[in-house]
N, C-alpha and C positions, 0 to 999 in steps of 0.2 A: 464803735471804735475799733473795735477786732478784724473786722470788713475791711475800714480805710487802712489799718495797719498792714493787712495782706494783701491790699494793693499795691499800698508804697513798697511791702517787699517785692512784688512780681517787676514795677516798673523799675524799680532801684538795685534789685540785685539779679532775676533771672533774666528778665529781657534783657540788661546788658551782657549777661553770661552767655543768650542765645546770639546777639548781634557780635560780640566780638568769634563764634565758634564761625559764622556766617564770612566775618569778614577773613577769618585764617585759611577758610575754605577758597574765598573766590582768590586772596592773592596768589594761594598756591596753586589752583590752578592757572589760574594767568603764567604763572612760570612755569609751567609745565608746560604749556601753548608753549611758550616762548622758544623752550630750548627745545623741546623736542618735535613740534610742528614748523617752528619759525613764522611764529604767527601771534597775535595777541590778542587780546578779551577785549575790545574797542571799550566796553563802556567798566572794566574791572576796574580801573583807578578810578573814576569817579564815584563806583558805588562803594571803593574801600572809603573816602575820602567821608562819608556819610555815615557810613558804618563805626568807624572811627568815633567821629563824632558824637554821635549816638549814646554808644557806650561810654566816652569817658563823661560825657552830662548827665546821662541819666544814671550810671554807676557813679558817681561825685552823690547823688544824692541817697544814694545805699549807705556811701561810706558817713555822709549827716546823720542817718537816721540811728545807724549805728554808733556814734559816739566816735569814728574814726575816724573826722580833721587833725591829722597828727601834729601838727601845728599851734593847734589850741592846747591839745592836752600836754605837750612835751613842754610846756613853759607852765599849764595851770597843775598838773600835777605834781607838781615838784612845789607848791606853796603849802601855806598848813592848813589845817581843814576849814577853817572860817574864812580865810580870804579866798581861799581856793572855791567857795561856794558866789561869792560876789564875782570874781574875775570869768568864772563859768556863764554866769548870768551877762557880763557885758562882753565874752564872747558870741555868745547867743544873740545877742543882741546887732554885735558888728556881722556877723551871718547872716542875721535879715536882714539888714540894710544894704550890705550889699548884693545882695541875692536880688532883692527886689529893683537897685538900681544897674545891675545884669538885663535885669527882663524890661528897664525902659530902653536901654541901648540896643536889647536885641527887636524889641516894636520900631527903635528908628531904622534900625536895619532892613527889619524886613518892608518899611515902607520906603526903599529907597534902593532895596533891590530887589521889587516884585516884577521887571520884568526882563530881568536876565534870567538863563536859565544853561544848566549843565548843557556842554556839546553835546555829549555821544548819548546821555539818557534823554536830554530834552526835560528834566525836570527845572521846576522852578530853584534857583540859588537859595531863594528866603528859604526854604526847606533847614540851613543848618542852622540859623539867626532861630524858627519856630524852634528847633530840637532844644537847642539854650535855654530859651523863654522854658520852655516846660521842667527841663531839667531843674532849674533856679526854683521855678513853683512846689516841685517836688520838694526841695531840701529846705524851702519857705515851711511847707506842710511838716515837713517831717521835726524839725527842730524846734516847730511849736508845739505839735506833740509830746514830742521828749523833755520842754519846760513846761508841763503842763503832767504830765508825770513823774517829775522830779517833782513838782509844786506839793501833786498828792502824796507824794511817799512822805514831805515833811511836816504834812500839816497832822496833827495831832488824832 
């Protein structure tokens, strides 16, 4: 369990702390090409456009695993402690549902845009539809950990 937890942390909070350091890098220098070469990074907007993405999927699922859907908790926290444990629970519950109905839109996606592909990289499009798909699986895995640890800490 210790394993899968510091996975979910590496994919959930540094790999998006390394991809968004990666994408502040390539935009700036793209503008740095720009204004001071008069020239530009052909393929820098499409790999922000990824990188991007990247990071706020798979950081979304950092911020599940950590208990910070700010959303959930700025309406559950403010209830009294018994209902606030039910509404937690059918929180959790509307998070996988829709998390897992994310990852069937982004399977139609990427079967339906497997054969376009970025101009200037030449990468496949489905590339950002997969990053989705895994992200949603991330925060699928991580929220059922987290009820599943809330479970043990009440049980007797």
């Amino acid at each position: 369990m210790k394993a899968l937890r510091a996975l979910l942390d590496f994919l959930g909070m540094t790999l998006p702390a390394l991809l968004l350091a990666a994408l502040v890098s390539i935009v700036m220098a793209d503008v740095v090409a720009r204004n001071f070469f008069a020239m530009s990074i052909m393929w820098a907007q499409e790999m922000a456009v990824i990188l991007l993405a990247a990071t706020v999927w798979l950081g979304l699922s950092g911020a599940a695993m950590q208990g910070q859907l700010f959303g959930i908790s700025l309406f559950v926290d403010r209830l009294p402690e018994r209902a606030a444990a039910y509404a937690r629970l059918v929180a959790d519950l509307l998070v996988l549902l829709i998390a897992a109905q994310v990852i069937r839109a982004a399977f139609a996606q990427i079967s339906t845009a497997r054969f376009t592909t970025f101009l200037t990289l030449g990468w496949p499009k489905w590339i950002m539809a997969a990053i989705l798909a895994v992200g949603m699986g991330l925060v699928i895995v991580g929220r059922l950990m987290q009820i599943i640890d809330h479970l043990r800490k009440q049980r007797p």
